[in-house]
C-alpha positions as CSV (number, residue, x, y, z in Angstrom):
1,X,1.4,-33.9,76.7
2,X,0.5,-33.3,73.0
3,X,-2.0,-36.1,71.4
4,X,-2.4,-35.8,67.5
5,X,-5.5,-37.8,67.8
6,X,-7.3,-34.9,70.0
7,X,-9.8,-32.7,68.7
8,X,-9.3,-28.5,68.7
9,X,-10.3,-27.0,72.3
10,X,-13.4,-25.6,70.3
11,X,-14.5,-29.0,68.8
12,X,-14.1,-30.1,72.8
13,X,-16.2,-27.8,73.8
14,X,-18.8,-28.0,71.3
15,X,-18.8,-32.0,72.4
16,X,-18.6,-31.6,76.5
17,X,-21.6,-28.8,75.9
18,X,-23.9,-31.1,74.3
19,X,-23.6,-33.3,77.2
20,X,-23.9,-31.0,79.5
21,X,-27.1,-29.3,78.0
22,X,-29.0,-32.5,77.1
23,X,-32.2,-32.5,79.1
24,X,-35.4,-35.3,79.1
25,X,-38.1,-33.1,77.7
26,X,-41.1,-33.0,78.1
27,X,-43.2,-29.6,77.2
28,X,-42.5,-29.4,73.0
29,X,-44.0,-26.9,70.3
30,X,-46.2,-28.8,68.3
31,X,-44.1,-27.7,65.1
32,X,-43.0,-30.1,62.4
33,X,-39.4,-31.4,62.6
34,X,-37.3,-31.6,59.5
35,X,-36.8,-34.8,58.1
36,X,-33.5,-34.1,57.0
37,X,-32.6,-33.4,60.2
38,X,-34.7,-36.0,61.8
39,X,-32.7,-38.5,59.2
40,X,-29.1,-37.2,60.5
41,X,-30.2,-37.9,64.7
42,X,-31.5,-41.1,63.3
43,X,-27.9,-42.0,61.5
44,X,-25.9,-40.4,64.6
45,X,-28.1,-42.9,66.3
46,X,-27.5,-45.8,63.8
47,X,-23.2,-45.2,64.6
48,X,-23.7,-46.2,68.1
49,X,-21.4,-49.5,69.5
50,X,-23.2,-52.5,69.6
51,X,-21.9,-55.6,71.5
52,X,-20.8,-58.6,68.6
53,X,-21.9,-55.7,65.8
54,X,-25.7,-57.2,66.4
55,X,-27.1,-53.8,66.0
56,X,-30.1,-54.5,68.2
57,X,-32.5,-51.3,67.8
58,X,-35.1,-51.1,65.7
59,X,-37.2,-47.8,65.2
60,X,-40.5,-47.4,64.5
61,X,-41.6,-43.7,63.5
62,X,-45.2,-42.9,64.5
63,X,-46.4,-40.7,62.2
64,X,-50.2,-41.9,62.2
65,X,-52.0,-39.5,64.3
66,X,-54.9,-42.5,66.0
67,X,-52.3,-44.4,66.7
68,X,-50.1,-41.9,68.6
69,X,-53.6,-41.3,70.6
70,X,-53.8,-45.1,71.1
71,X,-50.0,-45.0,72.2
72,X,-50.7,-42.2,74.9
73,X,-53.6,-44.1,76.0
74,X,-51.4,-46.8,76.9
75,X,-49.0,-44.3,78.6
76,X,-51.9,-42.6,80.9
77,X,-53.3,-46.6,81.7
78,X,-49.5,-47.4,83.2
79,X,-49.1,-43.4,84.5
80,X,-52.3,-44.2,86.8
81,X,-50.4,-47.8,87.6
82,X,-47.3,-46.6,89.1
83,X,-48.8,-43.2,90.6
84,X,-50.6,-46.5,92.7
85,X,-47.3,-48.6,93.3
86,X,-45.9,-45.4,94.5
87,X,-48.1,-44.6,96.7
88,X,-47.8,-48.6,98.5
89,X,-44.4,-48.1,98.4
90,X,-43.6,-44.5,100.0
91,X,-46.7,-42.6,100.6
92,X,-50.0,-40.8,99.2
93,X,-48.1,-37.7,99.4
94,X,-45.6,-39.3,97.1
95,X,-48.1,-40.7,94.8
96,X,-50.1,-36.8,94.2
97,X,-46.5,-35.1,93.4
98,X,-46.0,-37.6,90.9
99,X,-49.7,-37.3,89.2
100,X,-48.7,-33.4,89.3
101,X,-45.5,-34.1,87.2
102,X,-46.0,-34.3,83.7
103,X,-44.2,-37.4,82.3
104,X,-44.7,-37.5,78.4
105,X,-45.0,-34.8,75.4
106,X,-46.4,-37.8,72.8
107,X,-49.3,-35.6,71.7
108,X,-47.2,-32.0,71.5
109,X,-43.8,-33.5,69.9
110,X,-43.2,-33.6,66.3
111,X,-41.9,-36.6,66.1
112,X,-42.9,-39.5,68.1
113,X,-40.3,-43.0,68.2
114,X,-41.0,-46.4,68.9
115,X,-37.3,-47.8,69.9
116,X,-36.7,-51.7,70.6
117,X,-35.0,-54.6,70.8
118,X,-35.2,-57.0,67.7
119,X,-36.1,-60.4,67.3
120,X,-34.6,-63.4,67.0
121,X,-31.5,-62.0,69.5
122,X,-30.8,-65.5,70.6
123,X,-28.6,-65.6,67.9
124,X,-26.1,-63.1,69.0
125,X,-23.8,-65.1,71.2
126,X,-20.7,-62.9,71.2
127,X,-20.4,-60.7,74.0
128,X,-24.0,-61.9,75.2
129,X,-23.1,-65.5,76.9
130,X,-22.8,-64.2,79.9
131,X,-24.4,-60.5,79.9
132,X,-27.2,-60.9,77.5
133,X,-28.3,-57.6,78.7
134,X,-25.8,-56.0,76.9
135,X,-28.4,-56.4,74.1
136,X,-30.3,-53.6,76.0
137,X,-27.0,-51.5,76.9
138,X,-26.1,-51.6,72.9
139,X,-29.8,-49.9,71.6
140,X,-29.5,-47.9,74.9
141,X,-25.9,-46.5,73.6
142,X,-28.0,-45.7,70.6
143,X,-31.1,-43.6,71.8
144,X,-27.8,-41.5,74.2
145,X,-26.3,-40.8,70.2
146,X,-30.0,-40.1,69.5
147,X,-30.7,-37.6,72.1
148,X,-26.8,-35.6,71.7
149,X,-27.2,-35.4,67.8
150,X,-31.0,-33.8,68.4
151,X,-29.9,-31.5,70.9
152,X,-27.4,-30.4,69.0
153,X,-30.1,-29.6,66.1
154,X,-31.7,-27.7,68.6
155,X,-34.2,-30.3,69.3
156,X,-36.0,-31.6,72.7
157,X,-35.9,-35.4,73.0
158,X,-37.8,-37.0,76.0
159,X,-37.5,-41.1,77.0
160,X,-40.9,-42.4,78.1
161,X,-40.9,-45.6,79.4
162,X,-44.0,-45.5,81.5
163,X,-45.7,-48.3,79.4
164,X,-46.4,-52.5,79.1
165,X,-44.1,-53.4,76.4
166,X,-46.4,-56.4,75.7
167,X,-49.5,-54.1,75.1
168,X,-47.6,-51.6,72.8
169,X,-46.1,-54.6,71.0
170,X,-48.8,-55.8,70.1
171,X,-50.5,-52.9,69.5
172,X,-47.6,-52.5,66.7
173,X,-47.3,-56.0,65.5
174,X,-44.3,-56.8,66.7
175,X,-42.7,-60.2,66.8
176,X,-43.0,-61.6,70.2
177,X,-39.6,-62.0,71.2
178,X,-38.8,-58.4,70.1
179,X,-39.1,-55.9,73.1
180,X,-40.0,-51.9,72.7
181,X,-37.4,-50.3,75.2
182,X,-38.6,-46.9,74.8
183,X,-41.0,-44.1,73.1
184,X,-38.9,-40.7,71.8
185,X,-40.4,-37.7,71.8
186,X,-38.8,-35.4,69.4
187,X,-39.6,-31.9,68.8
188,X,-39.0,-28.1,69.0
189,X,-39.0,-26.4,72.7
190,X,-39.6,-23.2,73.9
191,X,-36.9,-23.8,76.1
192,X,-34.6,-26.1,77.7
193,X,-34.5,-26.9,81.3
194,X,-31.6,-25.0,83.2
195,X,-31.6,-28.5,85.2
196,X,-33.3,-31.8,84.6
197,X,-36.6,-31.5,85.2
198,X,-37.1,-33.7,88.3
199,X,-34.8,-31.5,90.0
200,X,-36.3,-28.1,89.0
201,X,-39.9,-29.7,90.5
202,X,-38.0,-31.0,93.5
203,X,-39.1,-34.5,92.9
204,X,-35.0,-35.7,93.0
205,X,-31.6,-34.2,93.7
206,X,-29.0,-35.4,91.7
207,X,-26.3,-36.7,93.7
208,X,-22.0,-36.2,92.6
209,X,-20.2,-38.2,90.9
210,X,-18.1,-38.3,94.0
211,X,-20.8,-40.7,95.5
212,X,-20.5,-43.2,92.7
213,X,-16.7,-43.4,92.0
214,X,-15.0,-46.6,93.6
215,X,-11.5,-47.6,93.2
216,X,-9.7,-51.4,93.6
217,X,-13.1,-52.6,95.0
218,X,-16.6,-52.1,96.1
219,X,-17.0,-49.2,98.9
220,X,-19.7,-50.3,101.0
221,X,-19.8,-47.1,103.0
């Protein structure tokens, strides 16, 4: 069935490989990122949907270097937090395999992004009466644009999100009732993981999509 709205099989492609390829990385090249092409990710990023148009995220670019030190401080204080809630919760064999994974690139990348949610989001009713989450799925629609568009430029984006949000708010003087959701590391790669990384160091399998497709109603098998 023909569709004049559908884009040429190569445009496809170039679309469905993107997706395919992106990977969370976290081993970079310390090599500058162009800021033209750091300025196009950012506006593929800015085009995302947002619930009610609110427009939600806010980014912060890092580009002091003590303050990206004081950020990865932060990171390593909650890294050595949740190695320990691991370990309660499954085992101390559990807790050393994650201390041996490596979890950030904030001192290697060339870019480092503070994303969050802005203030005053009490505001925004529409779409948000019932879900006001949906705050958080809009900016998170926008770091998925984010990561496709740097990929794309040949750049390795990894989400860290092993942090307090209240310390690294205040940390960057952020209103109170604004919330960072993530920190972006952007930067050149040696190379991309073939899979995503917790899979190649056997921390996760991935499981089909077979597993999480329902129909009519909730399987409970």
């Amino acid at each position: 069935m023909s569709n004049e709205h559908r884009y040429s099989d190569a445009e496809l492609e170039a679309i469905y490989r993107v997706i395919r390829e992106r990977r969370d990385m976290r081993h970079f090249i310390p090599k500058p990122v162009d800021q033209l092409a750091l300025e196009r990710i950012l506006q593929a990023a800015h085009h995302a949907p947002s619930v009610g148009l609110m427009q939600p995220w806010r980014f912060i670019r890092i580009s002091d270097g003590e303050l990206r030190k004081q950020i990865h401080g932060l990171v390593d204080e909650e890294r050595i937090k949740t190695a320990r809630a691991i370990g309660e919760v499954e085992n101390t064999t559990r807790m050393a395999e994650f201390f041996r994974l490596k979890v950030e690139g904030i001192l290697d990348c060339g870019e480092l992004l503070v994303v969050a949610l802005c203030d005053k989001r009490e505001q925004h009713v529409f779409g948000r009466r019932t879900l006001p989450e949906m705050d958080i799925a809009s900016v998170s629609c926008a770091i998925q644009n984010l990561w496709l568009a740097a990929r794309a430029e040949g750049l390795g984006m990894g989400w860290v999100s092993i942090f307090d949000p209240v310390k690294l708010g205040a940390l960057l003087g952020m209103p109170t009732d604004a919330k960072p959701l993530a920190l972006l590391c952007i930067g050149h790669v040696s190379t991309f993981y073939k899979e995503p990384m917790l899979v190649e160091t056997g921390w996760a399998k991935e499981r089909p999509l077979s597993d999480m497709l329902m129909e009519n109603g909730w399987d409970s098998k």
